[in-house]
N, C-alpha and C positions, 0 to 999 in steps of 0.2 A: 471439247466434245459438246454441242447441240443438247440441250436438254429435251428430254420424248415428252410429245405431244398426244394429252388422251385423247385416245379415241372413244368415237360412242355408235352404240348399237340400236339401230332398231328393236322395241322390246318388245315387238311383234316376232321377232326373227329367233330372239334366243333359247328357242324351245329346239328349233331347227338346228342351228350353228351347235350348241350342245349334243344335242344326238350325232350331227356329223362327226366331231371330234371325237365320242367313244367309239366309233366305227374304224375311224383312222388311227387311233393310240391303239396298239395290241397288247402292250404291257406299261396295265396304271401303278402306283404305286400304293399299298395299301396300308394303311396303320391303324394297328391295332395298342391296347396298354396293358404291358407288363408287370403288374405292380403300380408301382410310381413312375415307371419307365415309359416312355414310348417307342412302339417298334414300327420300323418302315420298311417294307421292301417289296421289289415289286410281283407280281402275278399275272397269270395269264388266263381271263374269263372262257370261262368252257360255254358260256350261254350269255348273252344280254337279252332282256324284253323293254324296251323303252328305258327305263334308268334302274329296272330291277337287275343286278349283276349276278352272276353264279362263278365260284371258284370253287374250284376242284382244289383238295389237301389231302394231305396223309395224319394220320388219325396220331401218329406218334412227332410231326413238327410243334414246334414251338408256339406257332401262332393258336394249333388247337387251345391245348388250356390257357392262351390268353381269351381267347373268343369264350371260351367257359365261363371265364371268371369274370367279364367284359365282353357281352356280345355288341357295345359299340364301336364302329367301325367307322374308319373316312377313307373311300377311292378317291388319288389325287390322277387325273390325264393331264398330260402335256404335249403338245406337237412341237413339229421341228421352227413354229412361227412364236411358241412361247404361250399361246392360248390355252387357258386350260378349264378342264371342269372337276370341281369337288361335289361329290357325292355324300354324303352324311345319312347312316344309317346301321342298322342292327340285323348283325349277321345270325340268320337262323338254320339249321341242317336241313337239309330234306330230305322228307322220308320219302315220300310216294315215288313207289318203282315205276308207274309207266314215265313221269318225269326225268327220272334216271337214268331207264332205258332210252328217250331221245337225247339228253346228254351223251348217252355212254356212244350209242351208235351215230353219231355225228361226230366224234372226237377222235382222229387218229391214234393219237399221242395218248391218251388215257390207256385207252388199248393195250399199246406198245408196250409200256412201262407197268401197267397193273394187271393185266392178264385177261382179269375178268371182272365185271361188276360186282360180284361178290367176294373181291377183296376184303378183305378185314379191315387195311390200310385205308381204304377208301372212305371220303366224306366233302361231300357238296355242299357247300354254303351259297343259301338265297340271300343277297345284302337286299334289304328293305330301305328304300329312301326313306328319309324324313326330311331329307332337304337338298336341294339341287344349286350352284353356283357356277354360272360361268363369267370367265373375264376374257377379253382379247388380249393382246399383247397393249402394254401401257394406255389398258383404260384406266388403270390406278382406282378400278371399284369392281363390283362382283356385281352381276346381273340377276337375280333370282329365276330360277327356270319352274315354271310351273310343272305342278307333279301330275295334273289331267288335262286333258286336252279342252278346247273350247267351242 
């Protein structure tokens, strides 16, 4: 077997190439820390704003009082090419209902399954970057994606 050959990006580009690949991954994988433990698993964004991510939970999973106790968080995306981007950041609730309300009423699936926005069960997490990473497939380094535009 051929050993892989990095590649390299334009680092004008990687602000771009990152936004596409949250658009294309539907379900990133999220981890949060249990303790001493780390937990992975993945999610499904009820909203993205440029690298801000929103997931929707139930108020009685697991990940809740990990995010309590640890509201730092890493979204890992991966496509079917291996490219991925790591998001690094601190997951906060949201309270403001008309934000809610565009959540709620763009979501089928919330819907479905929760009834109503004023589920009890329900709670929304804004992830806040603090730091952005993208890699291609065997660039063998991470790109830093800048968090404003230019």
């Amino acid at each position: 077997m051929s050993k892989p050959v990095p590649q390299s990006v334009d680092p004008a580009e990687v602000r771009n190439l990152a936004t596409a690949l949250l658009k294309k991954v539907r379900f990133p994988q999220l981890a949060t820390i249990d303790g001493d433990q780390p937990r992975v698993r993945p999610v499904s964004p009820v909203r993205t704003d440029g690298f801000t991510v929103y997931v929707a939970n139930l108020k009685s999973y697991g990940k809740t009082a990990e995010i309590v106790a640890n509201p730092k968080v890493e979204l890992g995306y991966v496509d079917e090419e291996h490219n991925q981007v790591r998001i690094t950041g601190k997951a906060e609730v949201v309270n403001d209902r008309k934000l809610l309300e565009e959540i709620w009423n763009s979501n089928n699936l919330l819907k479905h399954y929760l009834g109503s926005i004023d589920n009890p069960e329900l709670i929304v997490y804004r992830i806040v970057p603090s730091r952005v990473r993208y890699m291609v497939e065997w660039a063998l380094a991470y790109y830093e994606v800048p968090l404003t535009e230019h």
